[in-house]
C-alpha positions as CSV (number, residue, x, y, z in Angstrom):
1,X,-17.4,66.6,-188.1
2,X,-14.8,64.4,-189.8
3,X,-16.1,61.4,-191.8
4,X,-19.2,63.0,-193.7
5,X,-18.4,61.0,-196.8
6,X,-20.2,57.6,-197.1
7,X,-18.3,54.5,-196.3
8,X,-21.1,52.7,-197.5
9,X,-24.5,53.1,-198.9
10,X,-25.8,49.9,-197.3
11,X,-28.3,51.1,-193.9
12,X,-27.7,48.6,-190.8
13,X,-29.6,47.4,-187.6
14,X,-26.8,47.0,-186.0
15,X,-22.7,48.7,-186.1
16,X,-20.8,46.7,-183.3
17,X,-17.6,48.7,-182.8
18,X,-14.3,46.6,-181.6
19,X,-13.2,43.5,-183.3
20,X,-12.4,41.1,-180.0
21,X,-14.5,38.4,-178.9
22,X,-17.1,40.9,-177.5
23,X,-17.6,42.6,-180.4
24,X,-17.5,39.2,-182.8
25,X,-20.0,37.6,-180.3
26,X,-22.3,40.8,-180.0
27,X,-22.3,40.7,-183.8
28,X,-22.9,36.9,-184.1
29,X,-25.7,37.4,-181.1
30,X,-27.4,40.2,-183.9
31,X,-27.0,38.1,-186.5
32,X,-28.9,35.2,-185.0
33,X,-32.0,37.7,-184.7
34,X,-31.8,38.1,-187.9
35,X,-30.4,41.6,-188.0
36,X,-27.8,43.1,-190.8
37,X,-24.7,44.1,-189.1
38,X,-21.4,45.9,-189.6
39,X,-18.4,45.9,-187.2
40,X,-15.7,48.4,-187.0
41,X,-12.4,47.5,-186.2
42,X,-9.4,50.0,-186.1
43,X,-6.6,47.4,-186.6
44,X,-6.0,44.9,-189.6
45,X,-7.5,42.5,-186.9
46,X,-7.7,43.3,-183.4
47,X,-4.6,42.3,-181.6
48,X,-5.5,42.9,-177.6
49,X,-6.5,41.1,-175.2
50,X,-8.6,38.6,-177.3
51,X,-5.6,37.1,-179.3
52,X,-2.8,37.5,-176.0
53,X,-4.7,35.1,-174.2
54,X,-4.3,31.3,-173.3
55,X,-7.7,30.4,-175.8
56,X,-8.8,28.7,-172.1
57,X,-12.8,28.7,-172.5
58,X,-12.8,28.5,-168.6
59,X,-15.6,27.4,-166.5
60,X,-14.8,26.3,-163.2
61,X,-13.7,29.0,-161.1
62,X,-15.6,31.5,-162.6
63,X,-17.2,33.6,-159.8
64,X,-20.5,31.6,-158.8
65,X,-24.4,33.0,-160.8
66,X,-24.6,35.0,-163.4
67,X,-21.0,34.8,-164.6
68,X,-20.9,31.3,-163.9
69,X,-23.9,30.9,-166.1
70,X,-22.3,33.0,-169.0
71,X,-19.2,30.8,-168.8
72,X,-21.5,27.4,-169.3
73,X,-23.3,29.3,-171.8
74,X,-20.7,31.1,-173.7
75,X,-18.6,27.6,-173.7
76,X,-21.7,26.0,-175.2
77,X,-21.3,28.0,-178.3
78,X,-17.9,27.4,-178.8
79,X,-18.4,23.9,-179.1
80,X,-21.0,24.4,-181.6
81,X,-19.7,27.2,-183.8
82,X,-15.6,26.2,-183.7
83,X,-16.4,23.3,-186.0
84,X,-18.3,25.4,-188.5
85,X,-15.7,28.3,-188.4
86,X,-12.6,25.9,-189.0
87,X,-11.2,26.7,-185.5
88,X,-9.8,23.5,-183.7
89,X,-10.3,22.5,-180.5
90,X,-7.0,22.0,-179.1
91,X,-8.0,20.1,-175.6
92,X,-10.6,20.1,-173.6
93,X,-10.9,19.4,-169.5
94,X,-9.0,21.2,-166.6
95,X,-7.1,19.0,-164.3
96,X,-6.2,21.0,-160.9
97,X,-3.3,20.0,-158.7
98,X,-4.2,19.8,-155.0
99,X,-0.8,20.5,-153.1
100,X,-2.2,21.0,-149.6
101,X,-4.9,20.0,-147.4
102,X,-6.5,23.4,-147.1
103,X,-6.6,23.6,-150.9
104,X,-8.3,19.9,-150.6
105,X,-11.0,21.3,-148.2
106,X,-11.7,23.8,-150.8
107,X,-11.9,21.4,-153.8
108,X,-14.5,19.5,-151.3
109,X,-16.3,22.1,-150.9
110,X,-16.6,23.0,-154.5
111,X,-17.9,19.9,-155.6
112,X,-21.0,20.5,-153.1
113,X,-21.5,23.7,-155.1
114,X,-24.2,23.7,-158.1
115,X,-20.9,24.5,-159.8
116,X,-19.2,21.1,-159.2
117,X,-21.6,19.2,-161.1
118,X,-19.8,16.9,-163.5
119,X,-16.9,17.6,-161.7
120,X,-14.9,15.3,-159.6
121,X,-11.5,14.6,-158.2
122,X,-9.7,11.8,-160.1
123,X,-9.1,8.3,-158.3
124,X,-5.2,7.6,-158.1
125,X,-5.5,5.0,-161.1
126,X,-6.9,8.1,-162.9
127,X,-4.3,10.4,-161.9
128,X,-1.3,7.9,-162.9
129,X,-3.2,7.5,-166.5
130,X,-4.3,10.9,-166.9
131,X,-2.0,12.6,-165.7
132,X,1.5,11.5,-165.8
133,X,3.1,14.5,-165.9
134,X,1.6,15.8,-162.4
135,X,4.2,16.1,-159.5
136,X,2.6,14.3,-156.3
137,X,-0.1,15.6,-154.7
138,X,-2.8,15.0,-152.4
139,X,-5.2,14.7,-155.6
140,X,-6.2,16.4,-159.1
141,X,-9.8,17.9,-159.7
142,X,-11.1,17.4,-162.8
143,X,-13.4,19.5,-164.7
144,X,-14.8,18.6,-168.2
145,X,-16.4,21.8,-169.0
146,X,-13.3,23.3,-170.2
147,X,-12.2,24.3,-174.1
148,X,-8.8,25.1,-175.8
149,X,-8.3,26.9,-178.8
150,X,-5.6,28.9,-180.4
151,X,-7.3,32.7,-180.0
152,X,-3.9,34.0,-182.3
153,X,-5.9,32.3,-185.1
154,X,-9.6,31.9,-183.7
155,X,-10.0,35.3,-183.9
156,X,-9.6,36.0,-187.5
157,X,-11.5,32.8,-188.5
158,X,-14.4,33.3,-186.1
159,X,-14.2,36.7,-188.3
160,X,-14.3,35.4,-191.6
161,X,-16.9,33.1,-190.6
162,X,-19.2,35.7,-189.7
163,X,-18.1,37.4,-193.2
164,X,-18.4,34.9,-195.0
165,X,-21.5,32.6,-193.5
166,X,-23.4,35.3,-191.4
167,X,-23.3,38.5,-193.9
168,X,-21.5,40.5,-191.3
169,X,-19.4,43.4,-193.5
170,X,-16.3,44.4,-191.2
171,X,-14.6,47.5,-191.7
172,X,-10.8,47.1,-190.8
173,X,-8.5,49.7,-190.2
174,X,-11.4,52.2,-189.5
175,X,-11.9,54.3,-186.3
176,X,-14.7,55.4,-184.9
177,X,-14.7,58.9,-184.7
178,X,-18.7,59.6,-182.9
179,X,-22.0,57.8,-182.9
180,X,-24.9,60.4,-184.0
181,X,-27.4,57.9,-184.9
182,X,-28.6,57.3,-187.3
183,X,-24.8,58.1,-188.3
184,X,-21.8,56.4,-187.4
185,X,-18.6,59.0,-187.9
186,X,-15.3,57.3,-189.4
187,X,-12.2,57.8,-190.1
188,X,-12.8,56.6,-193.7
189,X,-16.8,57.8,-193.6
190,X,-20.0,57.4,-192.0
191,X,-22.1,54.6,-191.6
192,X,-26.1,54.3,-191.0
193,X,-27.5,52.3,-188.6
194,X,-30.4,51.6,-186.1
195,X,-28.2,50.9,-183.3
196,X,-24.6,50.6,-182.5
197,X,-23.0,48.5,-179.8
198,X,-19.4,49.4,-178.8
199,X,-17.1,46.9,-177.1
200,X,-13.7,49.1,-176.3
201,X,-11.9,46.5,-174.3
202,X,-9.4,48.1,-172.5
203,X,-9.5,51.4,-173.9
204,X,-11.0,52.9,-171.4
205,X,-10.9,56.9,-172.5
206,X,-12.2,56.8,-176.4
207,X,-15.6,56.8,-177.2
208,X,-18.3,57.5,-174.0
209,X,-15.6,57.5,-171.7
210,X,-17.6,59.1,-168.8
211,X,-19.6,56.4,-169.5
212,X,-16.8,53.8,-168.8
213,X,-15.0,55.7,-166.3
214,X,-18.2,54.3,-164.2
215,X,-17.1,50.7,-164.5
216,X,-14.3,52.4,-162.1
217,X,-11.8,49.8,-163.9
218,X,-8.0,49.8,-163.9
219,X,-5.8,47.9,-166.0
220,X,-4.7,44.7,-165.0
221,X,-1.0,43.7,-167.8
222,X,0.0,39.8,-167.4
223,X,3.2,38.6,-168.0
224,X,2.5,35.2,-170.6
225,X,5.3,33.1,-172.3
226,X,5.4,30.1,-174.3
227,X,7.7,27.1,-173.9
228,X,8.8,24.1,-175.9
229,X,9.6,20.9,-173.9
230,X,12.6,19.5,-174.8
231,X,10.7,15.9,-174.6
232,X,7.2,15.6,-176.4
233,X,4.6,14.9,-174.7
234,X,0.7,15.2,-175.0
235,X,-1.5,17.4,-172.6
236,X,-5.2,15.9,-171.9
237,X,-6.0,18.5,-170.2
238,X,-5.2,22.4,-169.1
239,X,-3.6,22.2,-165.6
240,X,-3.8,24.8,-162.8
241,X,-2.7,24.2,-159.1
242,X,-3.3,25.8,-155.6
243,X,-2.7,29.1,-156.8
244,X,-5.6,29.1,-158.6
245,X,-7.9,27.9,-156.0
246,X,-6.9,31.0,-154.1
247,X,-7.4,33.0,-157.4
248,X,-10.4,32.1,-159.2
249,X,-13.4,33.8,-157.6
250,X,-15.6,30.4,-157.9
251,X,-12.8,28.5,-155.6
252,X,-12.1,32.1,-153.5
253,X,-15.1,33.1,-152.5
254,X,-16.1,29.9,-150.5
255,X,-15.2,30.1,-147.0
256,X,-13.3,27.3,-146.7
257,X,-10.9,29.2,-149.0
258,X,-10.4,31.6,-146.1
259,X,-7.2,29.3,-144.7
260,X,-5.6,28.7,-148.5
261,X,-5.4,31.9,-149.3
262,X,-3.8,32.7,-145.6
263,X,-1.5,30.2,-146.0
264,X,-0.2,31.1,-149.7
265,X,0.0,34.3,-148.3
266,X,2.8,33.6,-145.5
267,X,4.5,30.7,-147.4
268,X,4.5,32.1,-151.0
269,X,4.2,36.1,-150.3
270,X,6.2,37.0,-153.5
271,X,3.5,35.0,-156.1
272,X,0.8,36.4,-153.9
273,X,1.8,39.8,-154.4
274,X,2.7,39.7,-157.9
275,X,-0.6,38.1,-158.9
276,X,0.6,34.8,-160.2
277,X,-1.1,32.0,-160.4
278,X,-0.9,28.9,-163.3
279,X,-2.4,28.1,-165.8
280,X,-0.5,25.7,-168.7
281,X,-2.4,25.1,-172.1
282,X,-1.1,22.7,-175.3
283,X,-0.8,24.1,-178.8
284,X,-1.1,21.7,-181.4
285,X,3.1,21.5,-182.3
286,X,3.4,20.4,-179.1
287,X,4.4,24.0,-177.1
288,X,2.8,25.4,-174.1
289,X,1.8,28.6,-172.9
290,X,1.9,29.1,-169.5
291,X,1.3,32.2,-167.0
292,X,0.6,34.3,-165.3
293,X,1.0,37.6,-163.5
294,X,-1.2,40.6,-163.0
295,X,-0.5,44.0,-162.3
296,X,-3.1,46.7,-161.8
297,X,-2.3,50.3,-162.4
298,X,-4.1,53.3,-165.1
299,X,-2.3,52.6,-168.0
300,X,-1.1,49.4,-169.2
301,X,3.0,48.8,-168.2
302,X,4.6,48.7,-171.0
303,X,7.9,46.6,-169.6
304,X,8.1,42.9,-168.8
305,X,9.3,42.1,-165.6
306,X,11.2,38.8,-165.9
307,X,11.1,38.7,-161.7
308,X,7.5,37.4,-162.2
309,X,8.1,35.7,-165.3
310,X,11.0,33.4,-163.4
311,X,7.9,33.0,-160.5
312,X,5.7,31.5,-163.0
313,X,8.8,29.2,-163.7
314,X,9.1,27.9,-160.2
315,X,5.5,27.3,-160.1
316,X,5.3,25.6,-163.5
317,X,8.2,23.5,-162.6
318,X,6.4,23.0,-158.7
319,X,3.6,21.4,-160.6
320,X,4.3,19.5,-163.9
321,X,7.5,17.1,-164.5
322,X,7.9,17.3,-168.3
323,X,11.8,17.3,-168.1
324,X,13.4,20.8,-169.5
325,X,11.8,23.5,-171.3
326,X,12.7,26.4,-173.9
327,X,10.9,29.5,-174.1
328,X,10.4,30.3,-177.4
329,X,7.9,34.0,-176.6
330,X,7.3,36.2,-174.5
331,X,4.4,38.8,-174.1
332,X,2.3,40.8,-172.4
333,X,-1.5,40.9,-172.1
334,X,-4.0,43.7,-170.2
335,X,-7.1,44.0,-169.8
336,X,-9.7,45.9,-167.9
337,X,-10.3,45.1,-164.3
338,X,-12.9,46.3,-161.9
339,X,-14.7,44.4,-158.5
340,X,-17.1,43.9,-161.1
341,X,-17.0,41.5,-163.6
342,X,-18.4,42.7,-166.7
343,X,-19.9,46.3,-167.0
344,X,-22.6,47.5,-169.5
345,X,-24.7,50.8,-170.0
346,X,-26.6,52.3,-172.3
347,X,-25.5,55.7,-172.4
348,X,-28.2,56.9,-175.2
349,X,-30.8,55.6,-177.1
350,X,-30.0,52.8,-179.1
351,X,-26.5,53.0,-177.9
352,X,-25.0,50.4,-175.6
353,X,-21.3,49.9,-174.3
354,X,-19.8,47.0,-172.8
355,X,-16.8,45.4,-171.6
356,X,-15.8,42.2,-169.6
357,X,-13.6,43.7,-166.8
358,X,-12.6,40.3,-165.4
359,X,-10.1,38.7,-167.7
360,X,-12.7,36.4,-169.0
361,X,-13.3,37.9,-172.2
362,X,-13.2,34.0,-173.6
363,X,-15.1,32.4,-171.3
364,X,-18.0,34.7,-171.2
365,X,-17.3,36.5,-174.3
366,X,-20.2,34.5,-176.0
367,X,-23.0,35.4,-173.6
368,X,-22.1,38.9,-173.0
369,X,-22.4,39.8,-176.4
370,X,-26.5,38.4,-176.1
371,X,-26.4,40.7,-172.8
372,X,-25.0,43.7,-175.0
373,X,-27.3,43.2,-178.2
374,X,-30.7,42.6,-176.0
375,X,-29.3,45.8,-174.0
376,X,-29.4,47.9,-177.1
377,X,-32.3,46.5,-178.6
378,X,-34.2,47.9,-175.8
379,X,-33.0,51.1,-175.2
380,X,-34.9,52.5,-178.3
């Protein structure tokens, strides 16, 4: 066994393995019970799916329960902790573009839903105030739940903030090798702890992965960019639009979505197919990122396709009227995807895995790692 040398004398409760918002929530979820963790994280800073993302603390349109609930709950402690940990929030809010009547009859329907509570659709004086930068539509649904930050830099501050408030000790640039509790195996040496909680993301085939091959997940990669607009302007709010009323399983899954989603399906096949829907959020010089696409398969795709990148274009420009833009980036996300949206097991004793396999590691990030720590603390 590699890694018999000691990487540190110091004996844990807890060794969270993975350094994206799972494994930064799990360990802030340990810390809160008063527990001395570690976390292990094999890059200088983890640079998957928790930085490559929009930083869209999304709660409307998560799929209705228990992932609903972790959405209001996870976006809860955002707004308590991003104060304390530096990390600004950028906007708040989600404004939603109705285009067509059947999307309408959805938003209706929505708002009769435990999750449309505090939501409502905008009245036109609203929508000319608000919204100014909305193409005409039959009407905008508003949601205040909604936070944005900048994940390329929330991540590392959340981190320090644990370090440096919490007492968590991270281990960068360090691979985890085996779990033999007590014993943690390393690349750089081993580690002691009660219990270790391991929070892969999308790799899928490295530690337990007979455990993880029973979340029967694929990988979903997303096509993201970001643009400058040529005019300034200032964003109160994310925007999404019809699309994502035939996307988001808390819009989807009501029947009266049954007729959108037919609908987008004959009139805007080439979207449907590649996965697009939109989503635009403001960074604080003013740029946007907007996406996105999704495309499932057993490894991530390593190309960007610019057919669905010029797709998300037409949309954007089908939606908001901010004049010209220039795209300044472009990149590619993935993360795990499965019918399920999170999965969790404890695959020994005082061993628990866990990943969100949904896309909404930022959304639910926060609550999942309470699931993952109370999971672990009760499988010894």
């Amino acid at each position: 066994m590699t890694g018999t040398s000691k990487l540190s004398d110091k004996q844990y409760d807890v060794v969270v393995v993975g350094g994206g918002i799972v494994g930064l929530a799990s360990a802030y979820a340990a810390v809160k019970k008063g527990l001395k963790v570690a976390l292990v994280e094999r890059e200088a800073q983890n640079k998957d799916a928790s930085i490559r993302n929009f930083g869209f603390v999304t709660v409307s349109g998560q799929r209705s329960g228990e992932h609903w609930q972790r959405a209001m709950h996870s976006r809860n402690i955002w707004a308590d902790i991003a104060p304390k940990a530096g990390i600004k929030v950028e906007h708040t809010g989600l404004h939603m573009l109705v285009q067509r009547p059947e999307a309408m009859s959805v938003a209706d329907a929505f708002l009769k839903t435990e999750m449309g509570e505090s939501c409502r659709l905008l009245s036109q004086s609203e929508i000319q105030e608000q919204t100014p930068y909305l193409k005409t539509g039959l009407g905008v649904l508003y949601s205040p739940h909604e936070l944005r930050v900048e994940s390329n830099t929330a991540i590392g501050k959340l981190a320090d903030w644990l370090a440096q408030v919490h007492g968590v000790d991270f281990y960068n640039k360090t691979t985890v090798q085996a779990v033999d509790l007590p014993t943690v195996h390393t690349s750089r040496g081993t580690l002691h702890t009660a219990h270790c909680v391991i929070c892969p993301g999308a790799d899928l085939h490295g530690l337990y992965p007979d455990t993880l091959a029973q979340s029967d997940a694929k990988l979903c990669t997303l096509n993201m960019m970001r643009v400058m607009p040529r005019q300034a302007f200032k964003l109160n709010a994310a925007v999404m639009s019809d699309l994502s009323f035939a996307r988001y399983d808390g819009f989807a899954q009501l029947p009266e979505a049954r007729a959108l989603i037919s609908l987008l399906d004959d009139t805007q096949t080439a979207e449907r197919k590649a996965g697009v829907h939109l989503i635009v959020v403001q960074s604080a010089d003013g740029s946007l990122i907007i996406g996105d696409s999704h495309n499932y398969c057993d490894k991530e795709l390593p190309f960007r396709d610019t057919y669905q990148d010029n797709l998300i274009i037409n949309e954007f420009k089908k939606v908001m009227d901010i004049g010209e833009v220039d795209i300044t980036q472009h990149w590619l996300g993935v993360y795990p995807s499965a019918d399920n949206v999170v999965f969790k097991a404890s695959p020994e004793s005082g061993v628990a895995i866990g990943t969100i396999t949904s896309g909404t590691g930022a959304s639910t990030g926060f609550a999942f790692g309470e699931e993952l720590i109370n999971l672990v603390l009760e499988s010894k």
